[in-house]
C-alpha positions as CSV (number, residue, x, y, z in Angstrom):
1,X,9.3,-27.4,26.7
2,X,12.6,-27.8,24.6
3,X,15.2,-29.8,26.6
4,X,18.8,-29.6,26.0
5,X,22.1,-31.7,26.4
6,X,25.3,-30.5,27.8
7,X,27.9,-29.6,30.3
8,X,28.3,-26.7,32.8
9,X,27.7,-23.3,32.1
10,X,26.4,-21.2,28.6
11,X,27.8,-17.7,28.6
12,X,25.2,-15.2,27.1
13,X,27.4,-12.9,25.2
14,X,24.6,-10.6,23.7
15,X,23.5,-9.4,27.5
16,X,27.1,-10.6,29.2
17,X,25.3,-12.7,31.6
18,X,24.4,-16.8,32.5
19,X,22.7,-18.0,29.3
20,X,21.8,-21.6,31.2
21,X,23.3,-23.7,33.5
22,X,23.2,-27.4,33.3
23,X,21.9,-29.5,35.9
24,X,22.9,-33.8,35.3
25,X,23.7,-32.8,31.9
26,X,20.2,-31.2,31.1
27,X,18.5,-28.1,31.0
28,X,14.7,-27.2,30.1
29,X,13.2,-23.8,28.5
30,X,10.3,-22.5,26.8
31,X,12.2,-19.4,26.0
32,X,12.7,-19.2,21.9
33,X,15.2,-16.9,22.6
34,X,17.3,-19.0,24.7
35,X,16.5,-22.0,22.5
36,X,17.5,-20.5,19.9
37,X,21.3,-19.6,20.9
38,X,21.8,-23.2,22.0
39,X,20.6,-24.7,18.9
40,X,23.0,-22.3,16.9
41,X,25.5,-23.4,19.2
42,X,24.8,-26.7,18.2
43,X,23.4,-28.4,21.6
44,X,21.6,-31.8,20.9
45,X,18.0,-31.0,22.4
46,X,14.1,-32.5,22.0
47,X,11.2,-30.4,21.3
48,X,10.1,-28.0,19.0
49,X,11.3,-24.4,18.7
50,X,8.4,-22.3,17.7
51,X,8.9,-18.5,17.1
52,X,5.9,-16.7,19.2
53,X,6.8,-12.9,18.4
54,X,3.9,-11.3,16.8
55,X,5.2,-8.4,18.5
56,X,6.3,-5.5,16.0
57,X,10.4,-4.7,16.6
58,X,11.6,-1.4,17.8
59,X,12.7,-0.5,14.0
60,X,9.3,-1.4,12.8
61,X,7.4,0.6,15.5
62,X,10.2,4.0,14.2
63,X,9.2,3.3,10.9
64,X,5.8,3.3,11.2
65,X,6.5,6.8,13.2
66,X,9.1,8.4,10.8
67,X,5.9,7.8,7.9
68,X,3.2,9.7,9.9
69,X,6.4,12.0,10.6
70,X,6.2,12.0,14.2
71,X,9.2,12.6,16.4
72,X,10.8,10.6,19.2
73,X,14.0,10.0,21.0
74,X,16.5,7.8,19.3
75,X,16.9,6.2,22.3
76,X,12.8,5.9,23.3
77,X,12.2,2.5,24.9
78,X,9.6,-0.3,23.1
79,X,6.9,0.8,25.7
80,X,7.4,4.3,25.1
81,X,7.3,3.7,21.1
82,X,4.6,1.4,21.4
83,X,2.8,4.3,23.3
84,X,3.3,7.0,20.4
85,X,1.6,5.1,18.2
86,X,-1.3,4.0,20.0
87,X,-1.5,7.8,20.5
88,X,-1.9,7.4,16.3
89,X,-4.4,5.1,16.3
90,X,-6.2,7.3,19.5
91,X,-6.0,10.8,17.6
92,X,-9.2,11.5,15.3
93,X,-8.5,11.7,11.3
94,X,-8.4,14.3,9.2
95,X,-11.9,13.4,7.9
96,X,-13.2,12.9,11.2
97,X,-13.1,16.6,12.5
């Protein structure tokens, strides 16, 4: 748990929504995410901000598509990309047949 100093109310302007609100000058998260825009904001906090994605990104998962030259929407969701290529892993190799 990473706890945070501060006044009021943090604006997240990436989703243009309530980042955090701060309750007697404090606010706890276990999100990196949101621990991570405070820090860079410079908030005072205790506790350690450890990065858990292991998670491959949306470009990565494309990439990995465009090289076995599969198609997919532009526009295709994580789930639906993560999908495709577990289809990859699914279908049987050349030298299996």
């Amino acid at each position: 748990m990473i706890k945070f100093k501060g006044q009021g109310i943090v604006w997240d302007a990436e989703k243009n929504c309530i980042l955090c609100k701060f309750k007697d000058e404090e606010f706890e998260t276990e999100d990196t995410r949101t621990a991570e825009i405070l820090k860079n904001a410079g908030y005072e906090f205790e506790g350690e901000i450890v990065k858990k994605s292991t998670e491959p990104t949306n470009k990565q998962l494309m990439a990995i598509l465009d090289e076995k030259g599969i198609e997919y929407d532009k526009k295709a969701t994580k789930a639906e990309l993560v999908e495709l290529v577990k289809k990859l892993d699914e279908e049987p190799g050349e030298d299996e047949e």
